[in-house]
C-alpha positions, -999 to 999 in steps of 0.1 A, spaced: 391 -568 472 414 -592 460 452 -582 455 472 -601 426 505 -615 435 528 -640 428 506 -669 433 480 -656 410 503 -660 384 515 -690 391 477 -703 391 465 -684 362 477 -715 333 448 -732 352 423 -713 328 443 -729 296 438 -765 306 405 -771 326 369 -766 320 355 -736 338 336 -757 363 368 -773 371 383 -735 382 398 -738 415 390 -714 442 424 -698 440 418 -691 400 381 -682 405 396 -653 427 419 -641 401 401 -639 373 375 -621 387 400 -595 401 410 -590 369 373 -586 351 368 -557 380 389 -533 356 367 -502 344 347 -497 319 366 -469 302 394 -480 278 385 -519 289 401 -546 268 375 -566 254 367 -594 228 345 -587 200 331 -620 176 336 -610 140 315 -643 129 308 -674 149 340 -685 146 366 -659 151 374 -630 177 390 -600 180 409 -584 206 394 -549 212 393 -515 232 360 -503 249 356 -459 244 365 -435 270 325 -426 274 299 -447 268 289 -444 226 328 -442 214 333 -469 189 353 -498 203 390 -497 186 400 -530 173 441 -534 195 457 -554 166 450 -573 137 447 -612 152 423 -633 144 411 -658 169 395 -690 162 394 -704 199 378 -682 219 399 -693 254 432 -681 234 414 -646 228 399 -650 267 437 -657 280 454 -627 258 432 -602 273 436 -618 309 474 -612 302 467 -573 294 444 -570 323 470 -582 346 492 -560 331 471 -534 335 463 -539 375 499 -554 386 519 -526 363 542 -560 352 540 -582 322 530 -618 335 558 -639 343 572 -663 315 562 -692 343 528 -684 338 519 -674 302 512 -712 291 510 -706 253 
């Protein structure tokens, strides 16, 4: 399996600027490292309409209600996409990502 490092970060602002057919290798890697978090407690997006996304919790089991994390509103669905790759990372590396790399 994968391991996250330095580089990773460094390539993640990729995912902001190109199409995903135009991932590299290197960011391909990473991002699916960081999908392969469980199930349980699993930071999701959830569409409230067509054009707007939450940022959201899976349950502990499978049937718990999925717990809205804050009260953004998303109307591009890559900034929602790159928030919860920010918490996954956080999540798996046990460090916020590095100001280099969060691209907002």
């Amino acid at each position: 399996m994968h391991r996250l490092g330095p580089d990773d970060a460094r390539i993640l602002p990729e995912f902001l600027h190109k199409e995903r057919r135009d991932f590299s290798l290197e960011l391909r890697r990473a991002l699916n490292r960081l999908r392969m978090v469980p199930l349980a407690g699993r930071e999701v997006i959830v569409a409230i309409d067509s054009k707007s996304w939450r940022l959201a919790r899976l349950g502990e089991h499978r049937g718990d209600p999925v717990r809205f994390i804050d009260d953004r509103i998303f109307t591009d669905p890559k900034r929602a996409e790159w928030e919860i790759l920010k918490m996954r990372w956080q999540r798996l590396t046990g460090t916020p990502l590095p100001q280099s790399a969060d691209a907002e």
